[in-house]
py3Dmol code that shows the C-alpha trace and the ligand (Angstrom):
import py3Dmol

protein = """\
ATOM      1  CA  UNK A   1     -23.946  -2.197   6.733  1.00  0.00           C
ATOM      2  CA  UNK A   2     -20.216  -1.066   7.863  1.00  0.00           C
ATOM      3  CA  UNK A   3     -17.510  -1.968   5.250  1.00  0.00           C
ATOM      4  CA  UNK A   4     -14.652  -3.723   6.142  1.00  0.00           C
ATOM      5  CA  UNK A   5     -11.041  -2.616   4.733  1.00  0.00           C
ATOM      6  CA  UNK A   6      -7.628  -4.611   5.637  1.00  0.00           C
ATOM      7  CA  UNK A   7      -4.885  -2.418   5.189  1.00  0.00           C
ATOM      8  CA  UNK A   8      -1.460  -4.739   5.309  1.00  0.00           C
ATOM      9  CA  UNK A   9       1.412  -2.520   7.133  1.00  0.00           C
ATOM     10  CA  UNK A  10      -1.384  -0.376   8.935  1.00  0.00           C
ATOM     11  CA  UNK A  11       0.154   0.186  12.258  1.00  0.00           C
ATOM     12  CA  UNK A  12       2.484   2.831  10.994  1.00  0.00           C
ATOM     13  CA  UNK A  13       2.948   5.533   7.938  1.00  0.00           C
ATOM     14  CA  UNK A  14       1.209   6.276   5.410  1.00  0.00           C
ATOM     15  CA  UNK A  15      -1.071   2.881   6.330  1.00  0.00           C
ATOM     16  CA  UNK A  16      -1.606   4.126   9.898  1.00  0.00           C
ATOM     17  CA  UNK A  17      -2.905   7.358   7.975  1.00  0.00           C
ATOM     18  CA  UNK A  18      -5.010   5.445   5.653  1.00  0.00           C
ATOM     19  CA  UNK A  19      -6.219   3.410   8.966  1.00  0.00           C
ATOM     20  CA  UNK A  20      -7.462   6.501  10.644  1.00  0.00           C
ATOM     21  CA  UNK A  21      -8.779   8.057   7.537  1.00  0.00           C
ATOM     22  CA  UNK A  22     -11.415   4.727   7.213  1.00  0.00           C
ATOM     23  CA  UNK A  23     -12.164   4.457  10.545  1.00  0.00           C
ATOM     24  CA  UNK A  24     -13.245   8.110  11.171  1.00  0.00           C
ATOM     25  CA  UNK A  25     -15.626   7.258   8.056  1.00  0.00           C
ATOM     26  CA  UNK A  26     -17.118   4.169   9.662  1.00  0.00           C
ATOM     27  CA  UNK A  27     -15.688   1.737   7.774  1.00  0.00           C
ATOM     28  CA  UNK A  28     -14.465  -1.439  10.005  1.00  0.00           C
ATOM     29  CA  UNK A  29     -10.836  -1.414   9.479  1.00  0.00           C
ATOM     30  CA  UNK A  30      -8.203  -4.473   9.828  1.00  0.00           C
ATOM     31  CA  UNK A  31      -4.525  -3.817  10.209  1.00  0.00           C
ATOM     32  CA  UNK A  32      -1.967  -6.772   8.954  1.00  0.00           C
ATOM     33  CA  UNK A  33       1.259  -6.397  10.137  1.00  0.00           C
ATOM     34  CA  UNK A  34       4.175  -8.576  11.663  1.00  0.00           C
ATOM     35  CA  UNK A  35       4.946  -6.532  14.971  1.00  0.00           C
ATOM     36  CA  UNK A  36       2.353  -7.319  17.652  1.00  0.00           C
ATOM     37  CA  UNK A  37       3.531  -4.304  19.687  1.00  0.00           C
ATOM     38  CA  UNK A  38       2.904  -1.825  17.023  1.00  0.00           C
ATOM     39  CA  UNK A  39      -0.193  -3.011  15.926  1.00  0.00           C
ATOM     40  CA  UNK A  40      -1.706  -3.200  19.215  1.00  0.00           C
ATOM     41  CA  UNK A  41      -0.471   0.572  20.032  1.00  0.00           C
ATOM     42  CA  UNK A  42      -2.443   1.805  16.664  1.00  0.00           C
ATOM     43  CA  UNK A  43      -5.310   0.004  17.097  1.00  0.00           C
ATOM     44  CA  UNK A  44      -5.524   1.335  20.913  1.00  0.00           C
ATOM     45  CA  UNK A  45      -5.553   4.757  19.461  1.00  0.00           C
ATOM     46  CA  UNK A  46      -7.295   4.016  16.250  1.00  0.00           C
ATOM     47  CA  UNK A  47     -10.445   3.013  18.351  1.00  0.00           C
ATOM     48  CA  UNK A  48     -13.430   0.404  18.284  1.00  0.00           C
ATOM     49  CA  UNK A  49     -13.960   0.436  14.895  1.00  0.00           C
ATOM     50  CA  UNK A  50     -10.120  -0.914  14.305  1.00  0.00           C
ATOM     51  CA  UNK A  51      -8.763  -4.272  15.054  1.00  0.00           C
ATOM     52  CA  UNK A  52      -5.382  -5.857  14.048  1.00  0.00           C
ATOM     53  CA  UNK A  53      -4.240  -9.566  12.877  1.00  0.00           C
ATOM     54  CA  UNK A  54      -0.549 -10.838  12.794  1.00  0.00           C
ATOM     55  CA  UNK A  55       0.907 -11.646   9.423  1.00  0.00           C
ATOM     56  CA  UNK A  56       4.524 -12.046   8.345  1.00  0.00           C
ATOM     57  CA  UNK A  57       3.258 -11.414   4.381  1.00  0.00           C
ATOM     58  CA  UNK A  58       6.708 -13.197   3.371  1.00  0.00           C
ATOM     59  CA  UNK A  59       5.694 -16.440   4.974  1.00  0.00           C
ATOM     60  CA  UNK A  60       3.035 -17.110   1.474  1.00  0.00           C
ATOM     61  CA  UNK A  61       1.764 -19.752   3.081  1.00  0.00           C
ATOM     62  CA  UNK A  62       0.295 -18.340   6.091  1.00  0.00           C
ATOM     63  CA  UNK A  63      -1.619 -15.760   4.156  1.00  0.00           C
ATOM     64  CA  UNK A  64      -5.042 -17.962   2.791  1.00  0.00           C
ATOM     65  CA  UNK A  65      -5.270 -18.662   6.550  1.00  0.00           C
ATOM     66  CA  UNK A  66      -5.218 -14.871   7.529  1.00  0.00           C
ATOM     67  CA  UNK A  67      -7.889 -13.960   5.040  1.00  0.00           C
ATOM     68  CA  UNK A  68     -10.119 -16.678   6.344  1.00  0.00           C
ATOM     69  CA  UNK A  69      -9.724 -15.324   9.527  1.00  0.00           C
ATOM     70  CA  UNK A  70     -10.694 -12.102   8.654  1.00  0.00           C
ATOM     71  CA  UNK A  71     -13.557 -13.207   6.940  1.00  0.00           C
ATOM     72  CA  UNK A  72     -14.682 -15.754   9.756  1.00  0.00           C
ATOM     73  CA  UNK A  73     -14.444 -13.028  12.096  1.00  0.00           C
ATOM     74  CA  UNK A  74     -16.641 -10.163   9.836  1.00  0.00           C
ATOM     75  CA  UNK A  75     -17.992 -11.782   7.043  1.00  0.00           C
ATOM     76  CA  UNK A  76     -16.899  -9.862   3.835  1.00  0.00           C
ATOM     77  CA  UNK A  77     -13.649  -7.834   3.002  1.00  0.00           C
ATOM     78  CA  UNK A  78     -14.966  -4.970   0.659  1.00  0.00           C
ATOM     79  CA  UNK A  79     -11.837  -3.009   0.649  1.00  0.00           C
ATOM     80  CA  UNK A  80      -7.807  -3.996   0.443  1.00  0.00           C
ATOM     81  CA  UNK A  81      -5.716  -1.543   0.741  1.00  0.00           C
ATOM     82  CA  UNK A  82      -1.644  -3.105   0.229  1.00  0.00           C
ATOM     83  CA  UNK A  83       0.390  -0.859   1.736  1.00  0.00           C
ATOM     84  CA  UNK A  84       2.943  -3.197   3.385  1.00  0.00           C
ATOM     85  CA  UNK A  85       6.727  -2.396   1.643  1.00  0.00           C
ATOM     86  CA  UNK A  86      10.200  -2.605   2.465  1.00  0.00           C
ATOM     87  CA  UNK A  87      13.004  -0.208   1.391  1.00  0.00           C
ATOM     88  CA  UNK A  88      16.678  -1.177   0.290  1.00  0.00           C
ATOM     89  CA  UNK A  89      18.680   1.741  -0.880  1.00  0.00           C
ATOM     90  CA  UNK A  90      22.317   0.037  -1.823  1.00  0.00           C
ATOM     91  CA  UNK A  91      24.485   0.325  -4.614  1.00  0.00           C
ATOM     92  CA  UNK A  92      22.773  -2.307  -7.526  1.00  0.00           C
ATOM     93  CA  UNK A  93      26.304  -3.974  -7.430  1.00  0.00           C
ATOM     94  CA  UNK A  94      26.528  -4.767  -4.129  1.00  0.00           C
ATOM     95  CA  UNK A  95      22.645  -5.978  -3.844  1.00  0.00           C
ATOM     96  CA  UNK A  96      22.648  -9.865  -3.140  1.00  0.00           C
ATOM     97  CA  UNK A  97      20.413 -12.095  -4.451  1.00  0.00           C
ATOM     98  CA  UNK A  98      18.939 -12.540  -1.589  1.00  0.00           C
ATOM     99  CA  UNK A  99      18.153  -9.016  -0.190  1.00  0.00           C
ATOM    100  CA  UNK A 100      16.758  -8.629  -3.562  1.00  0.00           C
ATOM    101  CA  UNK A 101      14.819 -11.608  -3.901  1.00  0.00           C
ATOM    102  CA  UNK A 102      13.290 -10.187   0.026  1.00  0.00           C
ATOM    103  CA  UNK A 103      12.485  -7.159  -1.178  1.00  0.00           C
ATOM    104  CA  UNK A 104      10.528  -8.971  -4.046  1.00  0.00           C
ATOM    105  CA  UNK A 105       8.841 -10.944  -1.742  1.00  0.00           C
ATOM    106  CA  UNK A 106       7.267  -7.804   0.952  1.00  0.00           C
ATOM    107  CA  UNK A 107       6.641  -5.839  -1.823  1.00  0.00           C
ATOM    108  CA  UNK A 108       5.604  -7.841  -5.434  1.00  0.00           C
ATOM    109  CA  UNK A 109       4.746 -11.525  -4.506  1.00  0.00           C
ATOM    110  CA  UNK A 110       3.073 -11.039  -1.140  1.00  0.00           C
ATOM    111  CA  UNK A 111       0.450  -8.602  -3.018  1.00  0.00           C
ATOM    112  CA  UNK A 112      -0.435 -10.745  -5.682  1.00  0.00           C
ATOM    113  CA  UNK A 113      -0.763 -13.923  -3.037  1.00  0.00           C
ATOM    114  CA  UNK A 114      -3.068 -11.589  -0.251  1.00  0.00           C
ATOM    115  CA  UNK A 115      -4.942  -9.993  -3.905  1.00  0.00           C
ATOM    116  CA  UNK A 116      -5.625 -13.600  -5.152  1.00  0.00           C
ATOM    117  CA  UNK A 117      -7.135 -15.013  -2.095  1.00  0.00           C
ATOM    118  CA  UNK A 118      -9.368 -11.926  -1.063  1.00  0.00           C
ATOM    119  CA  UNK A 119     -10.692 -11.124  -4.714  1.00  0.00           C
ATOM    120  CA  UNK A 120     -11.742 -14.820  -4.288  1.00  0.00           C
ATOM    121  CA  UNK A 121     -14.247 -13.474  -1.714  1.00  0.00           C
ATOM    122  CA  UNK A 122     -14.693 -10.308  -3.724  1.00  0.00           C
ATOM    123  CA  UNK A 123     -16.307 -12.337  -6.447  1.00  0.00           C
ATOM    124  CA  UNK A 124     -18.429 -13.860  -4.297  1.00  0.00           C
ATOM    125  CA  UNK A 125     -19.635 -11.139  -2.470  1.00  0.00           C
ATOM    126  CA  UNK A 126     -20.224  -9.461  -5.917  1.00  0.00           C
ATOM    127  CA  UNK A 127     -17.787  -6.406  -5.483  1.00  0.00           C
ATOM    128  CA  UNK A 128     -14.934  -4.885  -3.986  1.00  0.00           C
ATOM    129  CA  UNK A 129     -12.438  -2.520  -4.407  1.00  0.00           C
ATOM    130  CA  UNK A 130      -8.387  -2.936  -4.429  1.00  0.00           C
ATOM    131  CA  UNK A 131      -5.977  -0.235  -4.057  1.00  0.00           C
ATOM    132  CA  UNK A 132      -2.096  -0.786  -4.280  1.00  0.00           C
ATOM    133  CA  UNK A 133       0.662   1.355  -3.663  1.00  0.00           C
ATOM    134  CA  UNK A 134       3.794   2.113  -5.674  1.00  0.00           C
ATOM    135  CA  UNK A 135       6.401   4.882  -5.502  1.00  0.00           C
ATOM    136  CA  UNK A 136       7.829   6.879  -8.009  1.00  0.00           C
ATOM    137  CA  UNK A 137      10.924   4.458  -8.331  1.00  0.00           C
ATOM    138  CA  UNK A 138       8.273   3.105 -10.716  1.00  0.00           C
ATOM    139  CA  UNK A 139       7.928   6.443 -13.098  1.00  0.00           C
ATOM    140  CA  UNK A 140      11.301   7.724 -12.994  1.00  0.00           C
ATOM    141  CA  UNK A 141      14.760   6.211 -12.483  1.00  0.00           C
ATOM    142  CA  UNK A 142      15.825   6.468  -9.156  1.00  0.00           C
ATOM    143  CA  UNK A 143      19.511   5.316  -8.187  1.00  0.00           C
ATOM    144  CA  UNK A 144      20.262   2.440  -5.092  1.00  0.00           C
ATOM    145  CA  UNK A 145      17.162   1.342  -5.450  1.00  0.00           C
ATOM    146  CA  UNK A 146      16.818  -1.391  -7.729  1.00  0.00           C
ATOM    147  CA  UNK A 147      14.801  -4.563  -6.438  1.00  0.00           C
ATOM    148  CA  UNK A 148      12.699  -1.965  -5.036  1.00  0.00           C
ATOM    149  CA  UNK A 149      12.357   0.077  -8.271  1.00  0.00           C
ATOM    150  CA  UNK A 150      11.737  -3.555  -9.606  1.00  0.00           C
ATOM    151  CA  UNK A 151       8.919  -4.528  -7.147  1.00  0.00           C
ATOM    152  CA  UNK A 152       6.991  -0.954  -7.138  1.00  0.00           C
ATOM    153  CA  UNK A 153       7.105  -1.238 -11.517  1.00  0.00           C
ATOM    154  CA  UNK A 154       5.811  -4.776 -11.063  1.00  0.00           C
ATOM    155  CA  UNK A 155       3.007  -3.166  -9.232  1.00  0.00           C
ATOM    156  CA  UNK A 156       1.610  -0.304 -11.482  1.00  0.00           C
ATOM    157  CA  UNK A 157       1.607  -3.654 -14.112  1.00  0.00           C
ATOM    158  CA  UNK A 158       0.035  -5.809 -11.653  1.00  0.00           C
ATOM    159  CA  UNK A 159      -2.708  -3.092 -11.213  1.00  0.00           C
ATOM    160  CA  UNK A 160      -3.711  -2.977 -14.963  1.00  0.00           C
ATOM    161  CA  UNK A 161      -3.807  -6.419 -15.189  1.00  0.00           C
ATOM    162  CA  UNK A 162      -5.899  -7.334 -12.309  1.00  0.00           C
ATOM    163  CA  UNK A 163      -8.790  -4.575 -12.751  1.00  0.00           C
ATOM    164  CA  UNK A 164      -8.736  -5.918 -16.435  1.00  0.00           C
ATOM    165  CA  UNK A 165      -9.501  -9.322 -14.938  1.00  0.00           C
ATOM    166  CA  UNK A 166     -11.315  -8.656 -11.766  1.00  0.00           C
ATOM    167  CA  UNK A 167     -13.638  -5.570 -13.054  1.00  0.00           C
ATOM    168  CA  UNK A 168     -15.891  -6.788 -14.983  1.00  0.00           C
ATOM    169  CA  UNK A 169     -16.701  -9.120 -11.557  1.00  0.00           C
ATOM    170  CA  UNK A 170     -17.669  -5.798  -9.616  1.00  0.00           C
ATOM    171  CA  UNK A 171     -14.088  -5.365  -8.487  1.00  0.00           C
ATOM    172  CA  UNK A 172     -12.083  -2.140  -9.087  1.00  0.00           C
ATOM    173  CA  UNK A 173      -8.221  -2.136  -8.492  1.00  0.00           C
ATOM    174  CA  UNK A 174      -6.417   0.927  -8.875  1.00  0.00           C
ATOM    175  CA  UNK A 175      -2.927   2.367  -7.266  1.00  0.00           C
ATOM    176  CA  UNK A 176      -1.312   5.147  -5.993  1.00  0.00           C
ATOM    177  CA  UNK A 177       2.158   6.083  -6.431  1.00  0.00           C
ATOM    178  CA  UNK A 178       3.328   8.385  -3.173  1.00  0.00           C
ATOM    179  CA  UNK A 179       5.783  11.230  -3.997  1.00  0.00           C
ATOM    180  CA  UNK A 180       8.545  11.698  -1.078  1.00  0.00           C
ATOM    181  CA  UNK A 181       5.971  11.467   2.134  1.00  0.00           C
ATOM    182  CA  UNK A 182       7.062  12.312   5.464  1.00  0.00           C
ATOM    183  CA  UNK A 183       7.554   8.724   7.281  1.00  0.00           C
ATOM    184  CA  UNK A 184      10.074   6.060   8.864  1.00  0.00           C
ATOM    185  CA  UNK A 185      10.611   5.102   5.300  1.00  0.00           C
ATOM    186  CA  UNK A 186      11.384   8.258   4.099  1.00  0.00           C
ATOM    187  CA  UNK A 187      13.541   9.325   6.756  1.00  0.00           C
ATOM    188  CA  UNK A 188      15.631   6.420   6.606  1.00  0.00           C
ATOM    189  CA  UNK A 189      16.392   6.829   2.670  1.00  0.00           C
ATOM    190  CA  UNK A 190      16.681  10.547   2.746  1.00  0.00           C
ATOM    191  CA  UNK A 191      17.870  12.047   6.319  1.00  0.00           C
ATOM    192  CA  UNK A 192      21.371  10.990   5.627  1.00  0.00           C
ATOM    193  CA  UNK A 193      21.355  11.904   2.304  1.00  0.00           C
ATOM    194  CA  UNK A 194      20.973  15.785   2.252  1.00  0.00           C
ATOM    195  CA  UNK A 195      21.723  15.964  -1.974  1.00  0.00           C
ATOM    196  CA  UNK A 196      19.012  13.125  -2.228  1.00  0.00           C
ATOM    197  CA  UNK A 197      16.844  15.423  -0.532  1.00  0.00           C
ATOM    198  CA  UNK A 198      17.457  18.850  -1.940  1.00  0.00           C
ATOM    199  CA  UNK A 199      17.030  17.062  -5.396  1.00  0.00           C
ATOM    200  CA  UNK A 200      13.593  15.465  -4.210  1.00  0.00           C
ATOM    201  CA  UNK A 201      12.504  18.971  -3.131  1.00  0.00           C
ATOM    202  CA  UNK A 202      13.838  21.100  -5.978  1.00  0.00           C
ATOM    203  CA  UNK A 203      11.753  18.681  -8.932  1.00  0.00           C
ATOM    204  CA  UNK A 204       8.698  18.876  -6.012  1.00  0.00           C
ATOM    205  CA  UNK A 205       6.690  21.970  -7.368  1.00  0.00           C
ATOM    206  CA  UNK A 206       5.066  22.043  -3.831  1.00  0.00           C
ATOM    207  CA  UNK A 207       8.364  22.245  -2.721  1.00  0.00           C
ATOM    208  CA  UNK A 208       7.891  20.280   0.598  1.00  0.00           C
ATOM    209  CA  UNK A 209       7.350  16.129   1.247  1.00  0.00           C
ATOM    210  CA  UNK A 210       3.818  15.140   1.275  1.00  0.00           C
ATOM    211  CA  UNK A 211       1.930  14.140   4.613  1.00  0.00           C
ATOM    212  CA  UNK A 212       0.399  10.563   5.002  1.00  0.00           C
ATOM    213  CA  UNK A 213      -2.677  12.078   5.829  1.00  0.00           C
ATOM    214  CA  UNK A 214      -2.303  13.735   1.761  1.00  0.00           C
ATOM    215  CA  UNK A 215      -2.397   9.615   1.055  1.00  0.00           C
ATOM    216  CA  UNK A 216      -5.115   8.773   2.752  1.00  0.00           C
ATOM    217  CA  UNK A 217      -7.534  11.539   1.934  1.00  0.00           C
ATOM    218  CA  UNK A 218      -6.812  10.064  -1.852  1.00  0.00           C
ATOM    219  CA  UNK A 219      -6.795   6.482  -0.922  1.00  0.00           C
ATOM    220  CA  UNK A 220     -10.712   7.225   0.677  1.00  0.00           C
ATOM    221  CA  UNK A 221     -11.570   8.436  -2.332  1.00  0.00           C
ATOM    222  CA  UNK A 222      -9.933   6.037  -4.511  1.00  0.00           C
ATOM    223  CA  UNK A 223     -11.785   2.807  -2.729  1.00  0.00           C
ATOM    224  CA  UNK A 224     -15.270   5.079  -1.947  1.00  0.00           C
ATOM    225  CA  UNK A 225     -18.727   4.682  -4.214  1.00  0.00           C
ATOM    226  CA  UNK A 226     -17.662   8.519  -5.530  1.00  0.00           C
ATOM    227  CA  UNK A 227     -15.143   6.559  -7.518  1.00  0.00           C
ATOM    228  CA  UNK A 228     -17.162   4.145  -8.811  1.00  0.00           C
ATOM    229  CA  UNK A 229     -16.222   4.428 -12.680  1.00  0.00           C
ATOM    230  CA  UNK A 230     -12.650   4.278 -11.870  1.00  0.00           C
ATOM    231  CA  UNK A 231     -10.641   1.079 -12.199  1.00  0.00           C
ATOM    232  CA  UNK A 232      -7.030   0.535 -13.405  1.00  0.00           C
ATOM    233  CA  UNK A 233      -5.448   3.966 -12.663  1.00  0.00           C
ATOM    234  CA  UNK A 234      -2.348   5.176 -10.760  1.00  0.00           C
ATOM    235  CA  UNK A 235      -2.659   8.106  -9.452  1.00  0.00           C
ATOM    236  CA  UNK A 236       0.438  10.123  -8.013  1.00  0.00           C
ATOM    237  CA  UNK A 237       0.170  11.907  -4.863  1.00  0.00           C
ATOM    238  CA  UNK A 238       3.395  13.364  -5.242  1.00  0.00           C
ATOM    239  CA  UNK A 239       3.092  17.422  -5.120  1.00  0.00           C
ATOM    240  CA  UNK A 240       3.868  17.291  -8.733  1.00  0.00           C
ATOM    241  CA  UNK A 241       7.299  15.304  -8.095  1.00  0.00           C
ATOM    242  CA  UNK A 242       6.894  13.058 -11.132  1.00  0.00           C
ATOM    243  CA  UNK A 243       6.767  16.127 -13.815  1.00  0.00           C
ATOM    244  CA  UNK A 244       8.607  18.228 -12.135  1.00  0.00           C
ATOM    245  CA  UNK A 245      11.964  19.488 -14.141  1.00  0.00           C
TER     246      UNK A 245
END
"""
ligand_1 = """\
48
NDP
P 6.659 2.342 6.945
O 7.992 1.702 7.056
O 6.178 3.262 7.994
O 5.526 1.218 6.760
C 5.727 0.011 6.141
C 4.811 -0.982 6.823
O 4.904 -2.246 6.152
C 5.178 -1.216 8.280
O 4.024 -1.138 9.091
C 5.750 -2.626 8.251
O 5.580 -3.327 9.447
C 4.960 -3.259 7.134
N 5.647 -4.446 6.647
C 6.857 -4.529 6.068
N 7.164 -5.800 5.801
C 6.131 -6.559 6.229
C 5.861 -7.945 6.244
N 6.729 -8.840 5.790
N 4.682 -8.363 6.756
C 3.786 -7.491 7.245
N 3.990 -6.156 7.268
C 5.146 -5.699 6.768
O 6.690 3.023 5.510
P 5.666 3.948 4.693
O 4.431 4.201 5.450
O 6.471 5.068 4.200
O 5.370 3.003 3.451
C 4.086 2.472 3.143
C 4.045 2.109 1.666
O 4.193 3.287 0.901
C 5.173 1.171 1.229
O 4.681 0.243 0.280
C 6.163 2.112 0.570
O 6.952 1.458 -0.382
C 5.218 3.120 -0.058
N 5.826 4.396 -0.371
C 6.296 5.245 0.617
C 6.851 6.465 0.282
C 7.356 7.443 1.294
O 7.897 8.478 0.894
N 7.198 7.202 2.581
C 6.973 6.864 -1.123
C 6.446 5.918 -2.058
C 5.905 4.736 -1.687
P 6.852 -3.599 10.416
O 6.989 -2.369 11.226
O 6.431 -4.779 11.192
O 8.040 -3.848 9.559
"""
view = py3Dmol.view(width=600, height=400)
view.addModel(protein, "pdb")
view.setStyle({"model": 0}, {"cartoon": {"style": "trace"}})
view.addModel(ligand_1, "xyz")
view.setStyle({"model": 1}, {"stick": {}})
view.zoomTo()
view.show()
């Protein structure tokens, strides 16, 4: 039997990468995003195996009714992969309430409301395997970046304490934390800021940003049956950014 993954924010990035990763291992893959054009585009050149469902994660309310949809439409989710973020690089004093409470909302709230209504099928279906994403905002202190620093720390927690609670029902949850990877997102927060960049790349002992293919060969292997005795974990994919000097 095909698995099914839903990867939220898969038409583009390091989710598009994780997208075509599944798919050329067989595994039935759902992209969630909020831009119909984009996700039809990817799953055009994702292939048969991929198929796409609209989803504006901040509207909470609409997301029980996604999942059902999903699982109407294929029966079982055994993978979710939440990808889906939002950057806001500002200085902290200037950050309003509200752009931080939005940023909150994509990234922190969104996950725990999508992760609490698919481990509910999970635990039916007797197993499953989560995988979140954070960013090294989360390991180090990054400046301009505080409600998403907030959101991506919230998440390395969140992951502990879900595969504490959902593991022993078959359910693994672990997390990777990307190092500087070469995307939209990336672009945006570094391409104007060449000393952001040269200090990214000098603490990078690879000395380059990553690939989102680098993501999603690690993201496989983080939700395949070779991992099976891993739960709770957040593993960097960084090229050694987060001990770098
Ligand atoms: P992209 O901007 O390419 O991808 C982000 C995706 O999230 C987009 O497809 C976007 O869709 C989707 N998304 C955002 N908000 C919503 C929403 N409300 N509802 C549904 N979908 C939404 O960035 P990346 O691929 O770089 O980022 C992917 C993840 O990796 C993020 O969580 C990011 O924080 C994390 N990350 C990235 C790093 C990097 O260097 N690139 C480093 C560390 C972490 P839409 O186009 O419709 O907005």
């Amino acid at each position: 039997m095909k698995k099914v993954a839903v990867i939220t924010g898969g038409a583009s990035g390091i989710g598009y990468a994780i997208a075509e990763k599944f798919v050329k291992n067989n595994i039935q893959t759902m992209l969630v995003g909020r831009n119909k054009a984009k996700l039809r585009e990817a799953t055009c050149e994702l292939g048969k195996l991929a198929d796409w469902i609209l989803c504006d994660l901040t509207q909470l309310d609409e997301i029980p009714g996604t999942v059902q949809k999903i699982i109407d439409k294929f029966g079982r989710i055994d993978i979710l992969v939440n990808n889906a973020g939002v950057h806001l690089k500002k200085a902290m004093t200037e950050v309003t309430d509200k752009e931080y409470q939005d940023v909150i909302l994509t990234n922190q709230t969104s996950v725990f409301c999508l992760t609490r209504s698919v481990a509910g099928f999970m635990q039916e279906q007797e197993g499953g395997c989560i995988l979140n994403i954070s960013s090294m905002a989360s390991i180090y202190g990054l400046p301009y970046v505080i409600a998403y620093t907030a959101s991506k720390s919230a998440i390395e927690g969140m992951t502990r304490a879900m595969a504490v609670e959902l593991s022993p029902l078959g359910i693994r949850v672990n997390c990777i934390a990307p190092g500087f990877i070469r995307t939209n997102m990336s672009s945006v927060a570094l391409d104007k800021d060449p000393e952001r960049k040269k200090k990214v790349l000098s603490r990078t002992p690879l000395g380059r940003l990553g690939n989102p293919e680098e993501v999603a060969h690690a993201a496989y292997f983080l939700v395949s049956d070779e991992a099976s005795f891993i739960t709770g974990v957040v593993l960097p994919v960084d090229g050694g950014n987060s001990i770098g000097f």
